[in-house]
N, C-alpha and C positions, 0 to 999 in steps of 0.2 A: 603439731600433730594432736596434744588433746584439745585443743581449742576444736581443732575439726569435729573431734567424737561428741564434745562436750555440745557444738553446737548441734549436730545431727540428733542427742539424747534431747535435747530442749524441742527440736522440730517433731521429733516422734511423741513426745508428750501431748505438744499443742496439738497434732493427729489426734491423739488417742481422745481427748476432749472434744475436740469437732464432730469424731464420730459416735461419740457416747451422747451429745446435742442432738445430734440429726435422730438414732435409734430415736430418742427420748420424745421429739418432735413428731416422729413417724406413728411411734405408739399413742400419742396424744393428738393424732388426726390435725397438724397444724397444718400451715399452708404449704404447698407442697414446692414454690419457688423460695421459698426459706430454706426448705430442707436441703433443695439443691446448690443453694447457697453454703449451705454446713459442708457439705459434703466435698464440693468443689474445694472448698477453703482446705478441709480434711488431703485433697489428693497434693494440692499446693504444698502443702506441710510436709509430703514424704518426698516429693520432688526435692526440695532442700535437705531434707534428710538424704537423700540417695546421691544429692551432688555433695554432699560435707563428707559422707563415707568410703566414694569414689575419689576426691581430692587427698583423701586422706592417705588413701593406700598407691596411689599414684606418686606422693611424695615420699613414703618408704622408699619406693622403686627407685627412685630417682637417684637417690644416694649414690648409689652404684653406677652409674650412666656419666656419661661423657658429655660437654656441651650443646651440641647437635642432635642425639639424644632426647635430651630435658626436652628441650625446642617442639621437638612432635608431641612428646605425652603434651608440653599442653597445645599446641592445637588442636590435639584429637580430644583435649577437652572442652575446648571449646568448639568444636563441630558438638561435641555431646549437648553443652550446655543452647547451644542455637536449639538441634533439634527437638531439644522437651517442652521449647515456647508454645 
């Protein structure tokens, strides 16, 4: 479990950096497929972040569940993780 958090805090940093680039780039009139570039990279990062904090709390749950259970949460996480491709 803090492996999840730990990695979601790492993703949300490398976010926070991307988009502190891009501002930075925007203000300095750079090229404007770079910036899309930053920024993309930036949404990438919270996507990891939203899947390490969603894994996270999914494995709390689990504890308590029965075999059959566990089974669905994860392929309802993995329907989740297809759909954010």
């Amino acid at each position: 479990m803090i492996h999840n958090r730990r990695k979601a805090i790492i993703f949300l940093q490398k976010a926070l950096r991307h988009i502190s680039k891009a501002l930075e780039m925007v203000e300095n009139n750079k090229n404007c497929i770079d910036i899309i570039h930053e920024s993309e990279t930036a949404r990438k990062c919270l996507r990891v972040a939203d899947e390490e904090i969603l894994l996270e709390h999914l494995i709390n749950c689990m504890k308590h569940l029965d075999t059959d259970q566990c089974k669905s949460i994860r392929d309802i996480l993995a329907i989740y993780k297809l759909s954010r491709i």
